[in-house]
N, C-alpha and C positions, 0 to 999 in steps of 0.2 A: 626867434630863429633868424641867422641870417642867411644872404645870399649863397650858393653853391654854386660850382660850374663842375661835371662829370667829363667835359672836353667833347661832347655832342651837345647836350642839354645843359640848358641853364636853370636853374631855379631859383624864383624870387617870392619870399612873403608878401602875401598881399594882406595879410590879416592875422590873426593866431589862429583863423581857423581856415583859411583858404593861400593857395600857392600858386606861382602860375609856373608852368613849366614849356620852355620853349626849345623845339629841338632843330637847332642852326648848323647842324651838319650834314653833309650828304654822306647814308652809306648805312653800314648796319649799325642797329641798336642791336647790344649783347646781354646775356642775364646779369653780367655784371656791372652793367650802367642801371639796369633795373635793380639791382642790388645795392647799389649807390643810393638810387634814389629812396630805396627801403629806408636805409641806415639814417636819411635825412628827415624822414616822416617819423621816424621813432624818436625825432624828439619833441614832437607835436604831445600837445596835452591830452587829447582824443583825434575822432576822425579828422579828415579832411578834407573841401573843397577842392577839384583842380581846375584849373582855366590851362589848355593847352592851345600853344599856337604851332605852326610847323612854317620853319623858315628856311628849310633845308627838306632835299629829295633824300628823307631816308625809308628804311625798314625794317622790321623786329624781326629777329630770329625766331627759330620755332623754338628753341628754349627760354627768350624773353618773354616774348609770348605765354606759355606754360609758368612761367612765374609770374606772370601778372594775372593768370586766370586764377589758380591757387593762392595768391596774395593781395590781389589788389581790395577785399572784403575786408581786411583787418585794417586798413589804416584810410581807406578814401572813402565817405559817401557817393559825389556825383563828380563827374566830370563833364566839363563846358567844351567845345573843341571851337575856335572862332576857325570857321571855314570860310575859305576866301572865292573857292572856285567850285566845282562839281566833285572833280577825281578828288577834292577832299572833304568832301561830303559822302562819298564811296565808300572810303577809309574810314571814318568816324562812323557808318552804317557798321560796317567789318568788327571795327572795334568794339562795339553792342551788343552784336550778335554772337562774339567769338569771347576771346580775350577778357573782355570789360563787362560781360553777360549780369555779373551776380550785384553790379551797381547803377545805380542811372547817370545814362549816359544824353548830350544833346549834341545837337551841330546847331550852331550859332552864328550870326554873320558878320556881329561886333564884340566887343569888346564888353561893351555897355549891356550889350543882349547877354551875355555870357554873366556879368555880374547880378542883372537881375533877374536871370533864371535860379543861379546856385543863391539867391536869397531864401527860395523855398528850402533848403538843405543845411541855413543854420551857419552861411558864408556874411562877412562883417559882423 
């Protein structure tokens, strides 16, 4: 797989079985950037690892939202969130509880933490 860019989020292999995806815009995420990103994981051989970073003040709509509660189980095992600060430590609790419920979820404070947490999930 290579590189993608949705024009909010970037996504980069990090492995054949983990991705990292980084959202460097400010403003909304729509079901169809989550659609984008669908369309990129389906060419993945099985599930996937994600390592997310946020480099940008955005937000999911309640239709992305609702397509990642209903979708995110067929194509991701666990997602890493490297949180830099509190309010996105909040957001990555939100995302667990809501949204991201049906896979496991962490908040992370490196990079390095994020990598060997999704070791347990079959990441490198």
């Amino acid at each position: 797989m290579e590189s993608f860019d949705t024009g909010k989020i970037h996504i980069e292999p990090k492995s054949d079985s983990c991705i990292h995806l980084s959202f460097y815009t400010d403003g909304e995420v729509k079901e169809q950037d989550i659609g984008q990103i669908r369309q990129y994981l389906l060419q993945a051989k099985g599930k996937v690892t994600c390592i997310v970073t946020r480099d940008g003040e955005y937000w999911l709509s309640a239709s992305a939202q609702k397509m990642l509660f209903q979708q995110a189980t067929e194509r991701v095992t666990a997602v890493a969130y490297v949180d830099t600060n509190q309010h996105q430590q909040l957001l990555t609790y939100h995302a667990s509880q809501t949204y991201l419920s049906g896979i496991h979820v962490k908040s992370c404070r490196t990079m390095e933490h994020a990598h060997h947490w999704l070791k347990r999930f079959g990441q490198q």
